[in-house]
C-alpha positions as CSV (number, residue, x, y, z in Angstrom):
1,X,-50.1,-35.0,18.6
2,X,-46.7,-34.5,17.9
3,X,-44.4,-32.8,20.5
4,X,-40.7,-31.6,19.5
5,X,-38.1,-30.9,22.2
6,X,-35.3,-28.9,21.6
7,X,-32.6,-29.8,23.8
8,X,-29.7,-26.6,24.4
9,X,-26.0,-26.7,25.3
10,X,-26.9,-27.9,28.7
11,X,-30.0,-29.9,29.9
12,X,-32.0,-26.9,31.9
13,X,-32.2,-25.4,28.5
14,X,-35.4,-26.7,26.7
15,X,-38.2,-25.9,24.1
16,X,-40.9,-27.8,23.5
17,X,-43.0,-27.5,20.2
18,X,-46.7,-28.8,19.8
19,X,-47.9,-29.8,16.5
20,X,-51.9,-30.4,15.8
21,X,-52.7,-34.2,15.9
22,X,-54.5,-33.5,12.3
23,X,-51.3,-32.0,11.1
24,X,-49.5,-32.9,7.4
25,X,-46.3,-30.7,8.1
26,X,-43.8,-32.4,6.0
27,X,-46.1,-35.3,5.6
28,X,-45.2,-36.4,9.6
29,X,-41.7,-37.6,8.5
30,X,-39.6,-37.6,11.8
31,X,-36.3,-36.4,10.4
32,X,-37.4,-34.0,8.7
33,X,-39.6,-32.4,11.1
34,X,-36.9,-32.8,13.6
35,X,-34.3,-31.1,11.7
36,X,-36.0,-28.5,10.3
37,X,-37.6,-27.5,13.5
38,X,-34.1,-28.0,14.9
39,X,-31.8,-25.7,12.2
40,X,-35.1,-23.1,12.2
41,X,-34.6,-22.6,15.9
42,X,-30.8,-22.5,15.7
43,X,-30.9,-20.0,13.0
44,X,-33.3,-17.5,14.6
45,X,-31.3,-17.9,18.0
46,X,-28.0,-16.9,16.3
47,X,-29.5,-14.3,14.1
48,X,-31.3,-12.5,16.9
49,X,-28.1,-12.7,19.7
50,X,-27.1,-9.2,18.7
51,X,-30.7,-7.8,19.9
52,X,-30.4,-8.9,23.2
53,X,-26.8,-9.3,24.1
54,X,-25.8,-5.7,22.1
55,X,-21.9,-5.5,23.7
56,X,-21.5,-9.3,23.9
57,X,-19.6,-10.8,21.2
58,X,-21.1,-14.7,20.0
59,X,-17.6,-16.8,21.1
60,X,-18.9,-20.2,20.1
61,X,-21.5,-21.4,17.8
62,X,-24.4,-22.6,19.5
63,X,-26.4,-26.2,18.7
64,X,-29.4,-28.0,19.8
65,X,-30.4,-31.7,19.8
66,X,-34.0,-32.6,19.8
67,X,-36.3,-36.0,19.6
68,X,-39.9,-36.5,18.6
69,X,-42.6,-37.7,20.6
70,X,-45.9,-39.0,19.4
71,X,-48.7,-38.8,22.1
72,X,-52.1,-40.0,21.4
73,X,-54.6,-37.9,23.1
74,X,-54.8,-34.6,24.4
75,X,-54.4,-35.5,28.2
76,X,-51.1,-36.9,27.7
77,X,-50.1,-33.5,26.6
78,X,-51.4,-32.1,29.5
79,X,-49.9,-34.2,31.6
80,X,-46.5,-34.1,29.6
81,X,-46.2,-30.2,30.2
82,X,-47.0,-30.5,33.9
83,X,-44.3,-32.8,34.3
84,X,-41.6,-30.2,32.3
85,X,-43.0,-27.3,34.6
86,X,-42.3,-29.4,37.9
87,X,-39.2,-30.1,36.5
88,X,-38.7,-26.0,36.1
89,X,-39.8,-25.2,39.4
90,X,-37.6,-28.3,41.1
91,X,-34.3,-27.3,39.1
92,X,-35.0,-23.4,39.1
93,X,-35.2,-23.8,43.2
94,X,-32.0,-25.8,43.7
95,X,-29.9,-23.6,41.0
96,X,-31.1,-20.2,43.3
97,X,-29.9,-21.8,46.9
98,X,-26.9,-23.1,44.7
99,X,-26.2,-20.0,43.4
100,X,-26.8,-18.2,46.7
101,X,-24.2,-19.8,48.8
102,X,-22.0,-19.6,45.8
103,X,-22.0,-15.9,45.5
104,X,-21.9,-16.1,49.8
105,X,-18.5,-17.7,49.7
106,X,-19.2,-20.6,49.4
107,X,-17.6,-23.3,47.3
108,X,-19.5,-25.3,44.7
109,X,-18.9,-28.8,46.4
110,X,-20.1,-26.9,49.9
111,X,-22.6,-25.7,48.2
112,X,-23.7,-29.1,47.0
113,X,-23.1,-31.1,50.4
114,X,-25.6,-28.1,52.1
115,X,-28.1,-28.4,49.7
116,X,-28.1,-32.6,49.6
117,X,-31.0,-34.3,50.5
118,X,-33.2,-31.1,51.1
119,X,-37.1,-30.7,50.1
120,X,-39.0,-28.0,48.7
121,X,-39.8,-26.3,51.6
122,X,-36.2,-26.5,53.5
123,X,-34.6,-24.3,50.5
124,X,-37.4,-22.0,50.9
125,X,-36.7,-21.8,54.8
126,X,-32.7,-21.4,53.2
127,X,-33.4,-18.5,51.0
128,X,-35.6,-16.6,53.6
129,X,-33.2,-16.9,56.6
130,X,-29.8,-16.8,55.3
131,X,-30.9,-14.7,52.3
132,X,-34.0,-12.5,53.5
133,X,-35.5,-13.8,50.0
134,X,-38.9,-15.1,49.3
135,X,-38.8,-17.8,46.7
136,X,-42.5,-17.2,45.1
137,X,-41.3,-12.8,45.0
138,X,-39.0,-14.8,42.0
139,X,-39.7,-13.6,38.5
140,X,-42.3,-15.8,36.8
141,X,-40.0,-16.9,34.3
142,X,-37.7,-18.4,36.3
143,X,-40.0,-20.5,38.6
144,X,-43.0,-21.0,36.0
145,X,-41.1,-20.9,32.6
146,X,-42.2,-19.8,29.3
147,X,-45.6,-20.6,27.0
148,X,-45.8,-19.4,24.1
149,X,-49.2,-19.8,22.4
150,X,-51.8,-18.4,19.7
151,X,-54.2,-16.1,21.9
152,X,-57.5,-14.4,20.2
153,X,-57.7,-10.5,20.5
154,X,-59.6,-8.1,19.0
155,X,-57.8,-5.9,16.6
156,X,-58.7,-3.1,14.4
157,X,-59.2,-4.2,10.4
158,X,-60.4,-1.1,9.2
159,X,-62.0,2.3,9.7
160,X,-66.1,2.8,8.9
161,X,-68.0,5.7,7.3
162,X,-68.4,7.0,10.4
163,X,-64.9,7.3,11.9
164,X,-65.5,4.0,14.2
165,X,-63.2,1.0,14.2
166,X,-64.2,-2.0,12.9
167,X,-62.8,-5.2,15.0
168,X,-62.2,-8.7,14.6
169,X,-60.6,-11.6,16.1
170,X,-57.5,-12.5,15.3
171,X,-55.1,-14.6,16.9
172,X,-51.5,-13.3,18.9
173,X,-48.5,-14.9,18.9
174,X,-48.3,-14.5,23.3
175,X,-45.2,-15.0,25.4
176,X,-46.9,-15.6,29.1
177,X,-45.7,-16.8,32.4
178,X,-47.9,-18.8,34.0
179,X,-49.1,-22.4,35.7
180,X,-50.0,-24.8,33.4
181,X,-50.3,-27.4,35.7
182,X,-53.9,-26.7,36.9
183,X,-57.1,-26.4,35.1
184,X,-57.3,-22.7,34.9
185,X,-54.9,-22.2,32.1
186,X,-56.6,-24.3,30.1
187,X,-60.2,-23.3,30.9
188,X,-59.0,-19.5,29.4
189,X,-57.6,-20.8,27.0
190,X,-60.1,-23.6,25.4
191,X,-58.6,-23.4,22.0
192,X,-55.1,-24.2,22.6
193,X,-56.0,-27.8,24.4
194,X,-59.5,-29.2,25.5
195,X,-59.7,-29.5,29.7
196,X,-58.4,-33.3,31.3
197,X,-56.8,-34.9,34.5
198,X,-53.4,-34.5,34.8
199,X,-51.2,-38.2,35.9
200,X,-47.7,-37.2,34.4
201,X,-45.9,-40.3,35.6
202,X,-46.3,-42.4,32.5
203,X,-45.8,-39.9,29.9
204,X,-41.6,-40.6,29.0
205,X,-43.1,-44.2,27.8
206,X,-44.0,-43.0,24.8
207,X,-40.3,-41.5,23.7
208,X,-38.6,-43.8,21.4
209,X,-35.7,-43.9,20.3
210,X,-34.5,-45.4,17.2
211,X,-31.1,-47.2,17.7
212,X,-28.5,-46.8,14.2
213,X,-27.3,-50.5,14.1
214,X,-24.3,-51.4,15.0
215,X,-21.2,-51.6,13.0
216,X,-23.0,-49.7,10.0
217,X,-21.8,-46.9,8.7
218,X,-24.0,-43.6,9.2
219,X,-24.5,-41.0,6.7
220,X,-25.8,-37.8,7.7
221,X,-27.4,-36.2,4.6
222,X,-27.7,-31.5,5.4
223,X,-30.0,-30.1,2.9
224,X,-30.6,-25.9,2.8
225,X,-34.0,-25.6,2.8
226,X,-36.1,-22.9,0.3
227,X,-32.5,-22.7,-1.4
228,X,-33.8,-20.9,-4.7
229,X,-35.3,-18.0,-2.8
230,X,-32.6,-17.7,-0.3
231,X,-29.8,-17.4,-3.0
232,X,-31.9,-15.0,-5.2
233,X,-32.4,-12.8,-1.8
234,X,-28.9,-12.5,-1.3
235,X,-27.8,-11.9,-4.8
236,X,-25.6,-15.1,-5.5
237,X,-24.1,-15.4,-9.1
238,X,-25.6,-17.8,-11.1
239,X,-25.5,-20.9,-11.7
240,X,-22.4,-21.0,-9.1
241,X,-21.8,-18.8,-6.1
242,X,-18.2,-19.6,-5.4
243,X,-18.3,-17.5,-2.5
244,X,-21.3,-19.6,-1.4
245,X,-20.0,-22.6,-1.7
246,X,-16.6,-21.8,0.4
247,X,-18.6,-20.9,3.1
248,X,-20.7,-24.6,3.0
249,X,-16.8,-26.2,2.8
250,X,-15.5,-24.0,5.7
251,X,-18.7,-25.4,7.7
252,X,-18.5,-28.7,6.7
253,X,-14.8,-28.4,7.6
254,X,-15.7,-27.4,10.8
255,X,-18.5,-30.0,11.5
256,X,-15.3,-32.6,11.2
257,X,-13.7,-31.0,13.9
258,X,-17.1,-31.0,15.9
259,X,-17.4,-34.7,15.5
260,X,-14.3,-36.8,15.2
261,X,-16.6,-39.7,14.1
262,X,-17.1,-38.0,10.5
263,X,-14.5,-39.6,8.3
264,X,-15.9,-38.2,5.4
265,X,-18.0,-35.4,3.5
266,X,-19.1,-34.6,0.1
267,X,-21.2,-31.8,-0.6
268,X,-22.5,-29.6,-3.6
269,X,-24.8,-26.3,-4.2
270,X,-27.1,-26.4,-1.3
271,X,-26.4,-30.2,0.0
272,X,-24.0,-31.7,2.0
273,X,-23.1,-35.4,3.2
274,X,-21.3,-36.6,6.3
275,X,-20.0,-40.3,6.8
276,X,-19.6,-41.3,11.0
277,X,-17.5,-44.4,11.2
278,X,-19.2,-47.6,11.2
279,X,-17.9,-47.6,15.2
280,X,-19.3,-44.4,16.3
281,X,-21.1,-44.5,19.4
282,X,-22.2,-40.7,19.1
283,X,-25.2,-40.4,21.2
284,X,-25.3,-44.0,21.9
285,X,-26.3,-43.8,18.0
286,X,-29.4,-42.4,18.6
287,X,-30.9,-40.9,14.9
288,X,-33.0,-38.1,16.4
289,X,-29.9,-37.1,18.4
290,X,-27.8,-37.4,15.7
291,X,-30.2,-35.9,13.1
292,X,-31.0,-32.8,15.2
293,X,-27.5,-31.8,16.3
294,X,-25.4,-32.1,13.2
295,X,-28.5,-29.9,11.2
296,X,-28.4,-27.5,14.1
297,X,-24.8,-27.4,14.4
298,X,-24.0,-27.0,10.6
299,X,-27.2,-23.9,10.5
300,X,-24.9,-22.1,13.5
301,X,-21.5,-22.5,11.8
302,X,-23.5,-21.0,8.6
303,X,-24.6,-18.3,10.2
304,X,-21.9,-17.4,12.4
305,X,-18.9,-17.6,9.6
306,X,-21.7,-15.7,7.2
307,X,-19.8,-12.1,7.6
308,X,-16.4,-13.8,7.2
309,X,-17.7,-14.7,3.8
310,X,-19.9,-11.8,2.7
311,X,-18.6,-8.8,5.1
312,X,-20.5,-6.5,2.8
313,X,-23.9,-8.6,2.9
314,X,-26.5,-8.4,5.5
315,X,-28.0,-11.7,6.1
316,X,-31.8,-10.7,5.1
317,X,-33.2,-14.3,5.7
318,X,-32.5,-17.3,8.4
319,X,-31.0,-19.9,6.7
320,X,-32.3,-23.1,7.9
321,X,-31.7,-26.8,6.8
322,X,-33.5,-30.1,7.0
323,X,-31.5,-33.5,7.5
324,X,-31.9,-37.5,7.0
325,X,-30.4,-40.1,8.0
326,X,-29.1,-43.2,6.1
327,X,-27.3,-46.7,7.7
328,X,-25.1,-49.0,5.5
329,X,-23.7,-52.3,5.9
330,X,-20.2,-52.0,3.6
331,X,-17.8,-49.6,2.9
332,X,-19.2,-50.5,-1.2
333,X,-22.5,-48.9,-0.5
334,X,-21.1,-45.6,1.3
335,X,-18.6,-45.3,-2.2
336,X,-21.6,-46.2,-4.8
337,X,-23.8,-43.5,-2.5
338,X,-21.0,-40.8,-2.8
339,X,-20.5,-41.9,-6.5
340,X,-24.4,-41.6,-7.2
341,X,-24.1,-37.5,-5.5
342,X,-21.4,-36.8,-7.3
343,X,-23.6,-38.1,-10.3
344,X,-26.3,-35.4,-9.6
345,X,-24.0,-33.0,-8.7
346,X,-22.5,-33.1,-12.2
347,X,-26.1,-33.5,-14.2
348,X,-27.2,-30.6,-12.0
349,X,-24.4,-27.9,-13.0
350,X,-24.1,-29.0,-16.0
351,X,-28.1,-28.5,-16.7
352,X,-27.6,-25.0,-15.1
353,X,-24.4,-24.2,-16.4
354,X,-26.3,-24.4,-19.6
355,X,-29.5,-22.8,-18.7
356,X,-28.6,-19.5,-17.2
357,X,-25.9,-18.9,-20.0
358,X,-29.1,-19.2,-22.4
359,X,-30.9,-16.5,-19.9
360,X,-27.9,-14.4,-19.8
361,X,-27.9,-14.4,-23.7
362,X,-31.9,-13.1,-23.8
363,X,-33.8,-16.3,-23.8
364,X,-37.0,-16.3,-21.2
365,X,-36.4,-19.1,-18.2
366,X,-39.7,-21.0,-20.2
367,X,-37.6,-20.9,-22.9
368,X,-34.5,-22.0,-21.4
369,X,-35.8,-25.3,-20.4
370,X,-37.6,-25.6,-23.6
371,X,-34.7,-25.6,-25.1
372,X,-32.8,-28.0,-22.9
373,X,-35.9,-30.6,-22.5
374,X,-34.5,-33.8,-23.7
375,X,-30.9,-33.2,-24.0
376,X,-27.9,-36.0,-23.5
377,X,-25.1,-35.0,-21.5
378,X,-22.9,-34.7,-24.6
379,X,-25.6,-32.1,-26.3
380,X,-25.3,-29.7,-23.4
381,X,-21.4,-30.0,-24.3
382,X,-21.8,-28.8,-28.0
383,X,-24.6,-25.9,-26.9
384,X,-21.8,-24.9,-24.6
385,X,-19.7,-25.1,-27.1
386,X,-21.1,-24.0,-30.3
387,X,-23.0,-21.2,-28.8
388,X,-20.9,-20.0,-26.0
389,X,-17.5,-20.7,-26.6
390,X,-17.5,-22.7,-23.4
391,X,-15.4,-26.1,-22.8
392,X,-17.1,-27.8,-20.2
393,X,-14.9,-29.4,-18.8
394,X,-13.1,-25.8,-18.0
395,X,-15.1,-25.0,-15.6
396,X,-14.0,-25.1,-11.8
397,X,-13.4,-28.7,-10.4
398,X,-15.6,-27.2,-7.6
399,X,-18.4,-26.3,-9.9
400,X,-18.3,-30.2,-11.9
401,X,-17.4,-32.1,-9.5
402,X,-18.3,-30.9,-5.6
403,X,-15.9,-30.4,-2.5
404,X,-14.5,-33.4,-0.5
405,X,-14.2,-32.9,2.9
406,X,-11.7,-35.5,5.1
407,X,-8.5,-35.8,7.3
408,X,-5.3,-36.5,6.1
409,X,-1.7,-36.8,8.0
410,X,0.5,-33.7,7.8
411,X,4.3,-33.2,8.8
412,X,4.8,-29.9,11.4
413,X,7.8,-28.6,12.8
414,X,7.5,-27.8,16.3
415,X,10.1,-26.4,19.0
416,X,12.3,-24.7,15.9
417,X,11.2,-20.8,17.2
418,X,14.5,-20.2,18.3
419,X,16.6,-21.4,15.9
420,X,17.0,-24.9,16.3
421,X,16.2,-27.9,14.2
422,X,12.8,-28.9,15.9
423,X,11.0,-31.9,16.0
424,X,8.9,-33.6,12.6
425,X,5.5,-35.1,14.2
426,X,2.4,-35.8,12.1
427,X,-1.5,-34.6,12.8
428,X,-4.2,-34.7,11.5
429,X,-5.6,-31.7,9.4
430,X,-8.9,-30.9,7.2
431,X,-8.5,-31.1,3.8
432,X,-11.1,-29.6,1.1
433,X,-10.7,-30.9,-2.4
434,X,-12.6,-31.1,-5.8
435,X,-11.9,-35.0,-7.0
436,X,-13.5,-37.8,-9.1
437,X,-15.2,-40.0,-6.9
């Protein structure tokens, strides 16, 4: 089985996803499953903010890293989730006391120093005398956590002749809060895991982490997932959405401020490259680290700078991206890989450039690539051309040739508000251009 943790902003935050052993979900491939699971998650989380926090405005986009571990048999998934639930009730314990004397007067170093070297049952003894609180009178959710799970119920299909209602299974998506550490949970609930022993202290053995080498340069390569259907959903032009496509450069723009270690990105239609300096030591150059938090990261800049870009378009559909991972010796590589997109990026619009002006003109999409089966580069030129009036190379740089995304050195004024002179100094600033590569 495969478990995928989702890591938030700080480390009491985490989700913990259990695919079926048998499972073929993106053929098993790590990054992709990690990222897509990842961006999903960061997606949904953004999109449904408003439901629950109505009068609170979403100040800073929010991201999750995650890593994949591969256990073999069911009773090292057992164990694996009794271990996380300790580790609920441990934490969930020390933040209430914390919190207590906080809120009491407290400061938080005091609060620290009281609460340093206690057990279990001395911050129960804590809560109850200085507090007149009973630790297990807690909501469930707090001290227990959450487990979400597939549950059997009957449910009505249909009506009979007779006025009676005909049920059948069916299974529940269930939110419940409860122990999952002994064997009762799992004795109701046969179908989710089949009944073991529990031992939970040799279960982080199997996490592994692959390492990026050292002194290789890291490409990060953000891909939108279900593109076609997402684009047609929210009405962009065809084949280019400029609109769209500023709002992939502002986030790109914005991952480069996220990470300092990006030095360079190149993106087009639904795709988007990053380069992290051959020194980066982000996440101690873990690729599951690195793979998960850049594809949730870009997902929550997407979704949270969608209204600056389409004010008057409801976002209908989460958009979600997958993400791999690629490590190069030489700076030669990383320019013949940005070289090679830049290649498809060009092959691509100018296939669709061509395509949807012949289904704008009354051809069928069947017979659109009909048409264009076979065709040489310069052929799409004279069908352009000849048939539409249209020079190719006309067309926005954007369009042909992609966005680059990288720093560059600019000269600022600074202390002339009042009339002086001021002071020249250089920084650093985003730039977003449309170049041969």
């Amino acid at each position: 089985m495969v478990l995928v943790m989702s890591t938030g902003m700080t480390s009491d935050i985490t989700h913990i996803f259990i695919f079926r052993e048998e499972t073929e979900f993106y053929h098993r491939r790590e990054s992709k499953i990690l990222s897509l699971c990842v961006s999903y998650f960061t997606s949904v989380y953004v999109m449904k903010w408003k439901d629950f926090f109505p009068n609170k405005e979403l100040k800073e986009p929010p991201y999750f890293d995650a890593r994949a571990v591969c256990y073999p048999n069911l009773k090292t998934i057992r164990d694996y989730l009794a271990w996380r639930q300790v580790d609920c009730h441990i934490n969930n314990q020390y933040n209430t006391c914390f919190w207590m004397l906080v809120k009491s007067g407290k400061s938080e170093q005091e609060a620290q120093l009281a609460l340093k070297g206690t057990f279990a049952k001395d911050k129960n003894e804590l809560l109850a005398k200085q507090f007149q609180i009973n630790y297990d009178d807690e909501l469930a959710m707090f001290r227990k956590g959450s487990s979400v799970y597939r549950e059997k119920v009957e449910t009505t299909v249909k009506i009979d002749d007779y006025g009676e209602p005909i049920k059948r299974p069916r299974l529940k998506v269930t939110v419940a809060h409860v122990d999952t550490i002994g064997t009762a949970f799992w004795e109701n609930h046969p179908h989710i895991l089949r009944e073991g022993k529990f031992m939970h202290g040799f279960v982080k053995k199997f996490g592994i982490n692959h390492i990026f080498s050292p002194c290789n340069w890291i490409i990060v390569r953000i891909i939108a997932c279900q593109f076609d259907q997402f684009s047609t959903i929210h009405s962009f032009d065809k084949p280019n959405d400029e609109t769209a496509l500023r709002l992939m450069n502002e986030s790109a723009s914005l991952m480069m401020e996220q990470y300092p270690d990006i030095v360079f990105g190149y993106g087009f239609s639904n795709e988007y490259s990053f380069v992290f300096h051959e020194k980066s030591e982000l996440y101690q150059r873990r690729e599951s680290l690195i793979l998960s938090s850049c594809s949730s990261y870009f997902t929550s800049l997407y979704m949270t700078k969608w209204k600056e870009f389409f004010p008057y378009t409801e976002l209908m559909q989460t958009p979600h991206f997958e993400a791999d991972a690629l490590c190069y010796p030489k700076l030669k590589i990383i320019c013949e890989y940005l070289s090679w997109r830049q290649a498809e990026c060009h092959a691509g619009n100018q296939y669709n450039t061509c395509f949807w002006m012949l289904v704008k003109s009354g051809k069928s999409e069947k017979e659109a690539h009909e048409i264009l089966k076979g065709t040489l580069s310069k052929d799409k030129n004279e069908l352009l051309f000849q048939q539409f009036q249209m020079n190719y190379n006309n067309e926005p740089a954007m369009f042909r040739k992609g966005s680059c995304v990288y720093r560059r050195k600019v000269e600022e004024l600074a202390g002339a508000e009042d009339g002086g002179n001021g002071t020249s100094r250089e920084r650093w600033h985003v730039k977003v251009d449309h170049v041969d590569l």
